[in-house]
TIMI-578398 format. One record per atom (N, C-alpha, C): residue number from 1; x negated, y, z negated; atom name; residue in one letter. Coordinates in steps of 0.2 Angstrom, whole numbers, plus 5000, padded with zeros to 4 digits. Example, Ala and Ser with C-alpha at 12.3 -4.5 7.8 and 13.67 -1.06 7.14 Angstrom:
BEGIN
     k     xx     yy     zz    a   r
     1   4934   4972   4961    N   A
     1   4938   4978   4961   CA   A
     1   4934   4984   4961    C   A
     2   4936   4989   4965    N   S
     2   4932   4995   4964   CA   S
     2   4936   5000   4961    C   S
***
This chain:
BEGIN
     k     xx     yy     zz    a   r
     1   4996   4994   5000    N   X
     1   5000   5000   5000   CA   X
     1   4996   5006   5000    C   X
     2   4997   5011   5005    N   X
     2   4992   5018   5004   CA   X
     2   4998   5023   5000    C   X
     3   4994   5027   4997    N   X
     3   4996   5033   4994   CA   X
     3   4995   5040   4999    C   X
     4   5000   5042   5000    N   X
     4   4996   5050   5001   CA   X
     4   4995   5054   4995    C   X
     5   4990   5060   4996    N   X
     5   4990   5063   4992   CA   X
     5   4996   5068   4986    C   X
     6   5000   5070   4991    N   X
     6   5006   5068   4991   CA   X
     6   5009   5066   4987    C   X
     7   5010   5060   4987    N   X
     7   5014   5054   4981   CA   X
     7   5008   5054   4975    C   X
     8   5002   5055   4976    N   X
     8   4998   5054   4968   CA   X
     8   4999   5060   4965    C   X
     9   5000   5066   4968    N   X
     9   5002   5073   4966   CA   X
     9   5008   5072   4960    C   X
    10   5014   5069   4964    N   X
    10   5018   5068   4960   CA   X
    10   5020   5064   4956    C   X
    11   5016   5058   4955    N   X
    11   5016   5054   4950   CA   X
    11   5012   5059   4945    C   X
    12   5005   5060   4947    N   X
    12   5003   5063   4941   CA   X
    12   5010   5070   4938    C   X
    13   5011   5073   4941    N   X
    13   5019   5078   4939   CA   X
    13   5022   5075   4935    C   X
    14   5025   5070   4938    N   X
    14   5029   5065   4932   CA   X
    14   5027   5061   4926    C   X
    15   5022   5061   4925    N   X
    15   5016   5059   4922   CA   X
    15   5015   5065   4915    C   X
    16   5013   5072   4920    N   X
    16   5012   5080   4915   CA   X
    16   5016   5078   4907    C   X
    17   5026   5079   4911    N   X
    17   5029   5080   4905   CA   X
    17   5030   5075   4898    C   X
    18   5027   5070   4900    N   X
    18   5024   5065   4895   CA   X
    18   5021   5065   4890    C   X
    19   5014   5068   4893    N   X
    19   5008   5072   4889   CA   X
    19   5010   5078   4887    C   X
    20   5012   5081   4888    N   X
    20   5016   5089   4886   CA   X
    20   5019   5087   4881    C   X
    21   5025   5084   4880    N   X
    21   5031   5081   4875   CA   X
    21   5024   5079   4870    C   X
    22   5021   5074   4870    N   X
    22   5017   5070   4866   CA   X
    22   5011   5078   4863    C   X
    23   5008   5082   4867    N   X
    23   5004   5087   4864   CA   X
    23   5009   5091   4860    C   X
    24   5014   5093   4861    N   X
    24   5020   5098   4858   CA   X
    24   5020   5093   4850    C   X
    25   5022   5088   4851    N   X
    25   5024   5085   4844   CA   X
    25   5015   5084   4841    C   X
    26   5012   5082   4843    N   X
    26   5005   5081   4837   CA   X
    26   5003   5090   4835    C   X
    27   5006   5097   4840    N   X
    27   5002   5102   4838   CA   X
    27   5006   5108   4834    C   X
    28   5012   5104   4831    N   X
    28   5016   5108   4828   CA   X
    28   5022   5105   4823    C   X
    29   5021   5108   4819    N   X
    29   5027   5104   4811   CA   X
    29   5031   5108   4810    C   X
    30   5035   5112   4814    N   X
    30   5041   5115   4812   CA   X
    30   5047   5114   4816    C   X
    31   5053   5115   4815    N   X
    31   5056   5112   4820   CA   X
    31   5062   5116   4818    C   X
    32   5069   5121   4822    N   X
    32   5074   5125   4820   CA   X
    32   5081   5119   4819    C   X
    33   5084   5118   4814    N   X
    33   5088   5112   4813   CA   X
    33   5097   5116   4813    C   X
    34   5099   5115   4820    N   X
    34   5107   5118   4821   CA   X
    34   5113   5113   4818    C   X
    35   5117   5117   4812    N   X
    35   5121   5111   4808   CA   X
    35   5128   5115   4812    C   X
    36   5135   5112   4808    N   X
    36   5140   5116   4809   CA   X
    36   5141   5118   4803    C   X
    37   5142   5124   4802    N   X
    37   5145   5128   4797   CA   X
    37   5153   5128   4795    C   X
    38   5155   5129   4790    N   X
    38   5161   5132   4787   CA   X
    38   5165   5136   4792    C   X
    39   5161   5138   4796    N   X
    39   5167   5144   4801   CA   X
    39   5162   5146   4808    C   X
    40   5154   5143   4807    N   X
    40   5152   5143   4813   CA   X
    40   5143   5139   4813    C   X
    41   5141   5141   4819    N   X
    41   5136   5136   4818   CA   X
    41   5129   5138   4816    C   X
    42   5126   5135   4812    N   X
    42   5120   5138   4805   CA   X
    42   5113   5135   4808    C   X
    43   5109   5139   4809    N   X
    43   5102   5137   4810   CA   X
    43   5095   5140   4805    C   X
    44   5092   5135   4804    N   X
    44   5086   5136   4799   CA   X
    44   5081   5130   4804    C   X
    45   5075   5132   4801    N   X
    45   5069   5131   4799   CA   X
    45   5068   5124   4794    C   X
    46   5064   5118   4797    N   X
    46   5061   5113   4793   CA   X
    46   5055   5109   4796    C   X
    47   5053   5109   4793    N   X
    47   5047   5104   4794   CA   X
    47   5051   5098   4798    C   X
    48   5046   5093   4801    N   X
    48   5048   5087   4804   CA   X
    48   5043   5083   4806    C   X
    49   5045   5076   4807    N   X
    49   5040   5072   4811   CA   X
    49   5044   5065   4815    C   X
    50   5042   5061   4819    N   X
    50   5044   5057   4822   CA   X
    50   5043   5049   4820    C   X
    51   5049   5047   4819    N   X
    51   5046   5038   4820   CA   X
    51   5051   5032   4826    C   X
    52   5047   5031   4829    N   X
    52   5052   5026   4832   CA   X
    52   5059   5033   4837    C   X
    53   5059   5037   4840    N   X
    53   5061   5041   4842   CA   X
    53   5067   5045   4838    C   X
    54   5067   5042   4833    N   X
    54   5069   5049   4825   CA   X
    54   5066   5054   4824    C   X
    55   5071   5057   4823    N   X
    55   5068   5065   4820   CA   X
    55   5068   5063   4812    C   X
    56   5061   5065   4809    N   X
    56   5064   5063   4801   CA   X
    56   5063   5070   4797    C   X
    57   5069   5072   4793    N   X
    57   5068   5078   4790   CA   X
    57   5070   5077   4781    C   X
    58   5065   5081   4779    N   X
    58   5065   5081   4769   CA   X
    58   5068   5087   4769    C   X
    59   5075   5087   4766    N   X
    59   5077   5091   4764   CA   X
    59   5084   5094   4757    C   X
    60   5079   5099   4758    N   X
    60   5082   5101   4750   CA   X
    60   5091   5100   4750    C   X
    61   5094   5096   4745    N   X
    61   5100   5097   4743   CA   X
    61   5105   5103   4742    C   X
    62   5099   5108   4741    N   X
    62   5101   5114   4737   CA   X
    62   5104   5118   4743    C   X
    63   5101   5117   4750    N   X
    63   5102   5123   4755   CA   X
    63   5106   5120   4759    C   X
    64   5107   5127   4762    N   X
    64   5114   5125   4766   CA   X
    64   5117   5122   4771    C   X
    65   5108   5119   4775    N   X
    65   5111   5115   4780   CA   X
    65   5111   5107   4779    C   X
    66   5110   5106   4770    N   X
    66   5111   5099   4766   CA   X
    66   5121   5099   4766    C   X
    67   5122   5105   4767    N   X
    67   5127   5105   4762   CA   X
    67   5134   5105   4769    C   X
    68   5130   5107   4777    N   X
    68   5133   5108   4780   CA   X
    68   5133   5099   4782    C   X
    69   5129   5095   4782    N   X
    69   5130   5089   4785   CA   X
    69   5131   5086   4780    C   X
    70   5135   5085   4777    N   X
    70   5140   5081   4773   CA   X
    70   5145   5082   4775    C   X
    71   5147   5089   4777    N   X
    71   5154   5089   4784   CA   X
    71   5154   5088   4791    C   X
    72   5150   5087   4794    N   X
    72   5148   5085   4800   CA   X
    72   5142   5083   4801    C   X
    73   5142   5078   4802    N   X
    73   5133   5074   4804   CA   X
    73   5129   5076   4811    C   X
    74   5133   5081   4815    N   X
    74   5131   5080   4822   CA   X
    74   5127   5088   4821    C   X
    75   5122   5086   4825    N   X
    75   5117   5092   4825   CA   X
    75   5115   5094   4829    C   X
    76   5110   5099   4830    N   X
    76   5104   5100   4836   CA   X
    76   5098   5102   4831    C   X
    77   5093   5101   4838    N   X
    77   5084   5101   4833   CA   X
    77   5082   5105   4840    C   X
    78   5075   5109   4838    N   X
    78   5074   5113   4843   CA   X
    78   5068   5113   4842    C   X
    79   5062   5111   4846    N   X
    79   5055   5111   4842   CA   X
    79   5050   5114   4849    C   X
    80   5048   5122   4846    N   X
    80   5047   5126   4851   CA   X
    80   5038   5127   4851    C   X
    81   5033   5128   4856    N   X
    81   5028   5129   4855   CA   X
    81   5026   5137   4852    C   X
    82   5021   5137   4848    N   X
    82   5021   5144   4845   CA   X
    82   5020   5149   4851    C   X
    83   5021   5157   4852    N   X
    83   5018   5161   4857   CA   X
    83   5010   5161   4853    C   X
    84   5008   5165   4860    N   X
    84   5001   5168   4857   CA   X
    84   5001   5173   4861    C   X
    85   4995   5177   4861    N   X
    85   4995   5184   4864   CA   X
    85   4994   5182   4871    C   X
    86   4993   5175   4874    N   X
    86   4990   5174   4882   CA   X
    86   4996   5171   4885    C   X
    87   5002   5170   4880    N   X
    87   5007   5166   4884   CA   X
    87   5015   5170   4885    C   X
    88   5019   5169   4888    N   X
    88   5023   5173   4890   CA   X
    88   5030   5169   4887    C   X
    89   5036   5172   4881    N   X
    89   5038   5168   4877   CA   X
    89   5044   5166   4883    C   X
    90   5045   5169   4888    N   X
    90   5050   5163   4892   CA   X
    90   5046   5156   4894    C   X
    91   5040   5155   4894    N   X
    91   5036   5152   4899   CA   X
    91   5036   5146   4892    C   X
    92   5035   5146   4885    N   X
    92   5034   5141   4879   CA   X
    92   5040   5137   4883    C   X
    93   5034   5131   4882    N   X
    93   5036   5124   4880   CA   X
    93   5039   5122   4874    C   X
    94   5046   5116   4874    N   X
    94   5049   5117   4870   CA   X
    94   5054   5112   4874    C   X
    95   5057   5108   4867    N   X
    95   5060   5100   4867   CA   X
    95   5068   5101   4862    C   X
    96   5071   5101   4865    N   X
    96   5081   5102   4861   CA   X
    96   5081   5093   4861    C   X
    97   5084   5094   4854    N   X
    97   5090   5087   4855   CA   X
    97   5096   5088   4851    C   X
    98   5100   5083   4854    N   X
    98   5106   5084   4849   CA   X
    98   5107   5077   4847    C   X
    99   5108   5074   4842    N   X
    99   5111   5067   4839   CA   X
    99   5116   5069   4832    C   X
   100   5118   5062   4828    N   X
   100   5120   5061   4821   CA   X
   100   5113   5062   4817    C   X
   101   5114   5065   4809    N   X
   101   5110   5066   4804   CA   X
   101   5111   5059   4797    C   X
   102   5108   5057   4796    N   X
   102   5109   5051   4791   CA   X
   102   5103   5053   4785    C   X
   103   5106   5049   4779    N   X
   103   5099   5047   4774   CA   X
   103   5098   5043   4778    C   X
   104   5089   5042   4776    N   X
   104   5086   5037   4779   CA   X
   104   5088   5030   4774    C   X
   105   5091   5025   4776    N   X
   105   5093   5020   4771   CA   X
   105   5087   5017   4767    C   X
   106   5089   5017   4760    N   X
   106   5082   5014   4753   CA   X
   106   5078   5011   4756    C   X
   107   5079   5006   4761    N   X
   107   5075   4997   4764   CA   X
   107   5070   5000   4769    C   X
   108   5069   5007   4772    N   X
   108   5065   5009   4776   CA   X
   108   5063   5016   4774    C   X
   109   5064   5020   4767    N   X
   109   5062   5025   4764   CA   X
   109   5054   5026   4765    C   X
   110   5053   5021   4764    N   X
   110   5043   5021   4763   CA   X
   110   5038   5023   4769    C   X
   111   5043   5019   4774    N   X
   111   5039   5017   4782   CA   X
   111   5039   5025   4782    C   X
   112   5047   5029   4782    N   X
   112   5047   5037   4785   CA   X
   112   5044   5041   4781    C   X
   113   5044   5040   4774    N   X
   113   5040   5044   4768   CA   X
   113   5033   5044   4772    C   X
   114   5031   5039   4775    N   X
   114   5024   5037   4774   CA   X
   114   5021   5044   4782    C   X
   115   5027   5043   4786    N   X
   115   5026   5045   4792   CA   X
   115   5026   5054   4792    C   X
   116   5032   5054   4786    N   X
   116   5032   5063   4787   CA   X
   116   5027   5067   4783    C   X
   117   5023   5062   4777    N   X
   117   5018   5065   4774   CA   X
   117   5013   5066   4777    C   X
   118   5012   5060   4782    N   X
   118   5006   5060   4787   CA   X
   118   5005   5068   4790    C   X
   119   5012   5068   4794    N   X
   119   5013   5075   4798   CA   X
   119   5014   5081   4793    C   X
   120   5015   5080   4788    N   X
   120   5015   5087   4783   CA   X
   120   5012   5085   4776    C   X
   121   5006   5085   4777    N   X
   121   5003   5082   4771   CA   X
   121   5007   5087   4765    C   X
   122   5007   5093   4766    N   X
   122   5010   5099   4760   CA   X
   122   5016   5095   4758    C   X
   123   5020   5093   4760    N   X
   123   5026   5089   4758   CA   X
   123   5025   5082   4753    C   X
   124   5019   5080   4753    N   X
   124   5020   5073   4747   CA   X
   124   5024   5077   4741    C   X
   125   5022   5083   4740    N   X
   125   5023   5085   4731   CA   X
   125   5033   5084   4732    C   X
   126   5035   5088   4738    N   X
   126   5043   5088   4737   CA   X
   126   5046   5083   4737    C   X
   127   5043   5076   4737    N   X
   127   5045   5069   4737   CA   X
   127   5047   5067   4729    C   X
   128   5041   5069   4725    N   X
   128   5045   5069   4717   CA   X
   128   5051   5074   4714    C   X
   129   5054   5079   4718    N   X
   129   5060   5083   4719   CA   X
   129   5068   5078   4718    C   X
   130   5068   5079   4713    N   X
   130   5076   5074   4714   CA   X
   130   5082   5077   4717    C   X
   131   5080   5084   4722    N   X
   131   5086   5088   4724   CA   X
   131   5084   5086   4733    C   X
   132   5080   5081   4734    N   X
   132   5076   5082   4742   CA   X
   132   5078   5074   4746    C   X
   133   5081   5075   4749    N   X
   133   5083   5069   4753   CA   X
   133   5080   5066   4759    C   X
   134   5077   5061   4760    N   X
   134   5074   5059   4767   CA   X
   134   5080   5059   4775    C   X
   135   5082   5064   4778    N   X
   135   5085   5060   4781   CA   X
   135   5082   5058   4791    C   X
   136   5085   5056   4794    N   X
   136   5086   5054   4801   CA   X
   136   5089   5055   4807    C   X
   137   5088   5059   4811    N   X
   137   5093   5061   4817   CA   X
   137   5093   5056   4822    C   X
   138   5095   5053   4823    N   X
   138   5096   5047   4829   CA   X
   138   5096   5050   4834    C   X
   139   5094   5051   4839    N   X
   139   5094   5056   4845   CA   X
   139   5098   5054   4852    C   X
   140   5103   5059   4852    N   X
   140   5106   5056   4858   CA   X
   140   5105   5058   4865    C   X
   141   5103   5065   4864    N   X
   141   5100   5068   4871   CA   X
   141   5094   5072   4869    C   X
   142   5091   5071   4873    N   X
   142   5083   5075   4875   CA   X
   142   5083   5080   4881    C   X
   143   5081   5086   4879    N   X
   143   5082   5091   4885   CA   X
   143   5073   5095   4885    C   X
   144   5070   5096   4887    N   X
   144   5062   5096   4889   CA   X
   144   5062   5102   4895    C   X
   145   5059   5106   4890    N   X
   145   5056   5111   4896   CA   X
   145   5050   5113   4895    C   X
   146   5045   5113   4899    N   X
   146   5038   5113   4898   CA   X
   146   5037   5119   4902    C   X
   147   5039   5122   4903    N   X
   147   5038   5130   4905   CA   X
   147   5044   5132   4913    C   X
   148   5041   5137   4914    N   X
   148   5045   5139   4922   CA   X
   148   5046   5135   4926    C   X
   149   5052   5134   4928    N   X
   149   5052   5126   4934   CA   X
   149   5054   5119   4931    C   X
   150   5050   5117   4926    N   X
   150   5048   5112   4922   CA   X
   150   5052   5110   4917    C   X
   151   5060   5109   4920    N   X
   151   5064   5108   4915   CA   X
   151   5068   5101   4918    C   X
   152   5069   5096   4912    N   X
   152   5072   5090   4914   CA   X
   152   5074   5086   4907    C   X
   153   5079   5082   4910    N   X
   153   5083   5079   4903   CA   X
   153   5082   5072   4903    C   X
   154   5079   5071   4898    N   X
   154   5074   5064   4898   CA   X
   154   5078   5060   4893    C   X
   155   5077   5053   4897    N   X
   155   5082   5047   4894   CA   X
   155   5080   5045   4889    C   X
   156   5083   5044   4883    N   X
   156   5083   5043   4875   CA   X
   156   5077   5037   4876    C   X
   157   5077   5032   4880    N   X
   157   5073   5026   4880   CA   X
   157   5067   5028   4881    C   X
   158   5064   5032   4887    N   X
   158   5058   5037   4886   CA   X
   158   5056   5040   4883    C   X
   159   5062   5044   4879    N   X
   159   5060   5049   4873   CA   X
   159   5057   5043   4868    C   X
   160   5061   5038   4867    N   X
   160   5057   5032   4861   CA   X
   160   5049   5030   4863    C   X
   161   5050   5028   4869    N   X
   161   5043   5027   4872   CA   X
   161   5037   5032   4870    C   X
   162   5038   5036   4869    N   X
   162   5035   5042   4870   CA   X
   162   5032   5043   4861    C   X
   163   5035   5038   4858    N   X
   163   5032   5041   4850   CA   X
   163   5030   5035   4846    C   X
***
């Protein structure tokens, strides 16, 4: 079989958003977590990390977007690349999903404790917090935009592959 130039152009293309998605998660720990609100929809700030294509987040009982997902489980996650002075903030790289929010259940609490301390080592301490829950977004859609052009909606199965 020959390739043209051509076709290896575009594999490697196809190939980029892979490495991208995969660079964006190992170079950044924050991530915007959209809940439903009492009369609309509420977005904050949390740390994160991934396992087996879950979003895993430690969060406080006390705040509002604990208090929003015990009314509704269904959320969005938005994990955007930081700007700098060289980049142009339409142009940032940056990964949406939307799934269900769960505790992480007792029987695998460790595997993800083990995983989010990795990614945020600062976070072991909030583990002995009796107000702090581990939980898990089960991800049902992946939406990937790696700058200008470079937007595509990537199948849950890929996204798992990928972590």
């Amino acid at each position: 079989m020959t390739l043209s130039v051509s076709s290896i152009n575009l594999r490697r293309m196809d190939h980029d958003w892979q490495i991208d998605i995969q660079t964006l998660l190992a170079n950044t720990h924050i991530a915007f977590l959209s809940t439903v609100g009492e009369h609309t929809p509420e977005t904050s700030m949390c740390p994160y990390a991934v396992l087996n294509g879950d979003i895993v987040l430690h969060l406080s009982g006390l705040a509002k977007h604990s208090k929003n997902i015990q009314g509704n489980q269904n959320v969005g996650l938005m994990i955007c690349a930081p700007e700098t002075a060289d980049s142009s903030p339409l142009a940032l790289a940056r990964i949406g999903f939307t799934g269900k929010i769960e505790p992480v259940p007792q029987a695998e609490q460790t595997m993800y404790q083990q995983v989010y301390v990795q990614h945020i080592p600062d976070a072991k301490l909030l583990f002995s917090f009796s107000d702090f829950t581990l939980y898990r977004i089960q991800v049902d859609t992946v939406h990937w935009v790696g700058g200008f052009g470079k937007a595509r909606k990537v199948p849950v199965e890929a996204w798992k592959s990928l972590c």
